[in-house]
C-alpha positions in Angstrom: 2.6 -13.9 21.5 -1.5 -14.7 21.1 -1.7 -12.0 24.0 0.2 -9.5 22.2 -2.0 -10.2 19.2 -5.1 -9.3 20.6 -4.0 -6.1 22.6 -2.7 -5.1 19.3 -5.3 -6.2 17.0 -7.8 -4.3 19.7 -6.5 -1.0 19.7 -6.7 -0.8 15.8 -10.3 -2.0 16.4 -11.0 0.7 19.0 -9.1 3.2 16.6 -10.6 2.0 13.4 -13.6 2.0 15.2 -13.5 6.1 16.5 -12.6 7.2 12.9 -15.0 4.7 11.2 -17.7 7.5 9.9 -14.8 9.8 7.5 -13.5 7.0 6.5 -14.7 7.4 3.0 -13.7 10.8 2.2 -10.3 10.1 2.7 -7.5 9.7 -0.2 -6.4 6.6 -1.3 -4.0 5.5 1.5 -0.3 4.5 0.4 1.0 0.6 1.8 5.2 0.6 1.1 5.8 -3.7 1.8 8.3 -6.0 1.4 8.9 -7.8 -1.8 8.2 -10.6 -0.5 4.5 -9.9 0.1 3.8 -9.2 -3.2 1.4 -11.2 -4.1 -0.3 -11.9 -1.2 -0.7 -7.8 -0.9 -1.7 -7.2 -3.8 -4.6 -9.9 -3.1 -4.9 -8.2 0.2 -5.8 -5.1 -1.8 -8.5 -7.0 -4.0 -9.7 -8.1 -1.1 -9.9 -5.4 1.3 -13.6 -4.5 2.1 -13.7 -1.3 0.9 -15.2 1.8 -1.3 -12.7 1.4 -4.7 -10.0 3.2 -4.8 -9.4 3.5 -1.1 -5.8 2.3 -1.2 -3.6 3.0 -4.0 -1.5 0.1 -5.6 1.4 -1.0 -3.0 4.9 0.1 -4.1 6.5 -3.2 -2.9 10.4 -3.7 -2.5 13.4 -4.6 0.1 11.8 -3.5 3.3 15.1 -1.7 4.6 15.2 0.5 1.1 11.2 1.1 1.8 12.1 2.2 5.3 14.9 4.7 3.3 12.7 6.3 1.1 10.0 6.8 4.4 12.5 8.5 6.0 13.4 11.0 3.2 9.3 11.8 2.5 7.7 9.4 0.8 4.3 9.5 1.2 3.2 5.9 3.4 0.1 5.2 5.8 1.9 1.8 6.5 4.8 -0.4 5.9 4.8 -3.7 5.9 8.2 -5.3 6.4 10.1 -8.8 6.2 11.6 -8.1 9.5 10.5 -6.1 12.5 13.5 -3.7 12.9 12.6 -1.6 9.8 9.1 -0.8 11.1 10.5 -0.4 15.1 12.9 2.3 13.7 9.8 4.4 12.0 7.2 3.8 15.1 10.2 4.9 17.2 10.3 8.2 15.2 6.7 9.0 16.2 5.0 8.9 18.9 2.1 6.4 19.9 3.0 4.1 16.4 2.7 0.5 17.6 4.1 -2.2 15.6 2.7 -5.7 15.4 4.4 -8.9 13.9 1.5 -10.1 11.5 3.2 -13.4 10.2 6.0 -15.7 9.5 8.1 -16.8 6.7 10.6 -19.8 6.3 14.5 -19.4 5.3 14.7 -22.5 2.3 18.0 -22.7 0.2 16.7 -22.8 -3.6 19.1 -24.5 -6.1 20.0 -26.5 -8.5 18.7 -29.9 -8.0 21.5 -31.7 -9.9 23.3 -30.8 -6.5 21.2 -33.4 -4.5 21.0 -30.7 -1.5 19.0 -32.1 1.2 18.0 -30.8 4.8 20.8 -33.0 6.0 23.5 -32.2 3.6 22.7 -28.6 3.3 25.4 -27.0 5.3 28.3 -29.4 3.2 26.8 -28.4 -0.4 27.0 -24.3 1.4 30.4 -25.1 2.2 31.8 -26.8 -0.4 34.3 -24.5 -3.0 32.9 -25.4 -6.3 28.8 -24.3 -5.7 27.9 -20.9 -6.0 26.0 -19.1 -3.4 23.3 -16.0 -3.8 21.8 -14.0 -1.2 20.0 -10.8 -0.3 22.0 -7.1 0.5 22.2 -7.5 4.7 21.2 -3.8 5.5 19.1 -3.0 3.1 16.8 -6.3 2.6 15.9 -8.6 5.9 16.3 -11.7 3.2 20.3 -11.3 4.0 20.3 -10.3 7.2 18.3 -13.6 7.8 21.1 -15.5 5.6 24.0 -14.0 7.6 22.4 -15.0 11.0 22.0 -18.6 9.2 26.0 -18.7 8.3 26.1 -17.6 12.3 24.3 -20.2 13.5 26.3 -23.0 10.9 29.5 -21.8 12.9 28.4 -23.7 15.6 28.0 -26.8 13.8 31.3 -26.3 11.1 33.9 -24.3 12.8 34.7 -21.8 10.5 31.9 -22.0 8.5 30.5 -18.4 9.1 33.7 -17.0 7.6 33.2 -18.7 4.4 29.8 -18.5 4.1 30.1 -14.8 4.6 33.0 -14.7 1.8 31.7 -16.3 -0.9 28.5 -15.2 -1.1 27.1 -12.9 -3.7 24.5 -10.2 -2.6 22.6 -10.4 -5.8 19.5 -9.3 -4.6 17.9 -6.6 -2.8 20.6 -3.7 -2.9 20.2 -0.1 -4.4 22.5 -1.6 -7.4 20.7 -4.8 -7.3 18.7 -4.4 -10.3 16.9 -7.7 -11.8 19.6 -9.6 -13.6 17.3 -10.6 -16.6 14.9 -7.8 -17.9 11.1 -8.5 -17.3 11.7 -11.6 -14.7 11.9 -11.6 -11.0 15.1 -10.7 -9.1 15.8 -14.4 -8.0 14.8 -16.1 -11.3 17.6 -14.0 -12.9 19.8 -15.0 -10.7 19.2 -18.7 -11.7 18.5 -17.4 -15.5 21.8 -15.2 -15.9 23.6 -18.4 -14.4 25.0 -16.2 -11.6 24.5 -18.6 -9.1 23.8 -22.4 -7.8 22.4 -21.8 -4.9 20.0 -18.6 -3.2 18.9 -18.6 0.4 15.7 -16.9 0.3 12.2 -17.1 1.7 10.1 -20.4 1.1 7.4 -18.5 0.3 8.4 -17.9 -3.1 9.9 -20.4 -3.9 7.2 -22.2 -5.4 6.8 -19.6 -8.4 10.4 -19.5 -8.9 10.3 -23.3 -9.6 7.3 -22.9 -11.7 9.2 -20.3 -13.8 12.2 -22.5 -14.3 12.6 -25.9 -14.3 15.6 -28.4 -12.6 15.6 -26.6 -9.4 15.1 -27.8 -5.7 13.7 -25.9 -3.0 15.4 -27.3 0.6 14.1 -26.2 4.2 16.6 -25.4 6.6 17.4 -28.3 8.8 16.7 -27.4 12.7 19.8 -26.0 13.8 20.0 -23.9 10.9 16.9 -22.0 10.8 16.2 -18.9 11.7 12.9 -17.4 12.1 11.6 -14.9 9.5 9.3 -12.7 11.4 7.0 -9.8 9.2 6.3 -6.5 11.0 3.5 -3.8 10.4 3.4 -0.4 11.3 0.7 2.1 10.5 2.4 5.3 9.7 -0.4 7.9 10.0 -3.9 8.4 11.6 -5.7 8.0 8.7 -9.3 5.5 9.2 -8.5 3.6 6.5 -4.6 2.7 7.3 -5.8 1.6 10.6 -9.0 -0.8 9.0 -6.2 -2.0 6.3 -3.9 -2.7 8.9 -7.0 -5.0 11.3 -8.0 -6.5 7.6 -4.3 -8.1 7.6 -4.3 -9.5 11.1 -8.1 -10.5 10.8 -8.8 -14.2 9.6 -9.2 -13.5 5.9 -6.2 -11.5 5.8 -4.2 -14.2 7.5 -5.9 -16.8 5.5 -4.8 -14.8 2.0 -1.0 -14.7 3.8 -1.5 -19.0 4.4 -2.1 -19.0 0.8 0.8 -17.2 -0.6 3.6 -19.7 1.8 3.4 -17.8 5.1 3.0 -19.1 8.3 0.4 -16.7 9.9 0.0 -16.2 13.3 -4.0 -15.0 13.5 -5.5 -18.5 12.8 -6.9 -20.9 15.5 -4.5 -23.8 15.8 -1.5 -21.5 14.8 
């Protein structure tokens, strides 16, 4: 992986590099990326070292929707996805676009801590009839599509389990009729807000402001056999100087510091 890393992170050097002197008298460039990255983006943004107004504000969202609107002309000089399928399926309708895995997330179950979920107990409070369970739209966000490879890794420990996991839980979040449950609050505090659900597998990473938001909830890691491995993609979209700089800012060692910050698990740090 570290050897991927820096054949990738050199060629954007080597093309950033060749295209350095225009690159101020280009347009703002346009970042499409996940949801999920929201904050840390937009402090990517702040922090980018560049003339103002060099990239315009990110239009974040559920990276397989992003990849949607991409495909039918939106205007993007990168996306930035929870998963790496949605950028693969863009490079692969272009030639020469290379896409690069720029960090990690964590799957946590966030709930209701009158439930008394642990790591341990996880899988029985999933299971049992009487909690209910929230996830992501599989297909069009990678936050369910990383839940439903979760329920298929609990078959293994519950017989059966995928089934019901599968049945009873509600794709609350991240469809194209998804909207937020409660006006003016994030998607997964409504959830929690409206009362809709008791339980939401989502990414640690934001779990902490969702807790902040609203109190008497618990955020529980995935226990070992459980988890599943949450990896972001990057792919820069056109051959614009300043896509290419944005996109070696995110995998250089402030970039991956800002990502650290915000609950990721980067993958450009020494000792990572």
């Amino acid at each position: 992986m570290a050897r991927a890393f820096n054949w990738l992170t050199g060629v954007l050097i080597g093309l950033a590099a060749t295209v350095l002197p225009c690159a101020g008298s280009a347009q703002p460039i346009h970042i499409f990326a996940a949801g999920s990255l929201t904050a840390a983006f937009t402090e990517m943004v702040q922090a980018f070292p560049a003339p103002p107004g060099s990239v315009a504000p990110p239009v974040f969202g559920p990276s397989g929707l992003l990849r949607q609107q991409i495909e039918h002309g939106a205007s993007a000089d990168i996306l930035a996805s929870a998963d790496m399928a949605q950028p693969r399926a863009l490079a692969q309708q272009q030639t020469g676009r290379l896409v690069v895995m720029f960090t990690r997330n964590r799957l946590c179950a966030l709930g209701r801590s009158s439930l008394g979920m642990t790591s341990d107990n996880l899988l029985d409070r999933l299971l049992d009839p009487t909690v209910r369970l929230a996830t992501s739209t599989p297909g069009a966000d990678p936050g369910g599509d990383y839940a439903w490879a979760m329920f298929a890794r609990a078959e293994a420990l519950h017989p059966g389990a995928r089934a019901i996991l599968q049945a009873k839980a509600m794709k609350l979040v991240g469809g194209t009729n998804t909207p937020p449950l409660v006006p003016g609050h994030g998607p997964v505090q409504g959830v929690f807000l409206a009362d809709r659900a008791d339980v939401m597998l989502g990414y640690c990473s934001g779990s902490g402001p969702v807790m902040q938001e609203i109190p008497g909830l618990a955020s529980v890691a995935l226990p070992p056999a459980l988890t599943v491995g949450p990896a972001y993609g990057l792919v820069v979209l056109s051959d614009r100087p300043m896509a290419a700089r944005f996109a070696l800012f995110v995998m250089s060692e402030p970039g991956q510091m800002i990502l650290q910050r915000h609950g990721f698990d980067p993958i450009g740090l020494a000792g990572n």
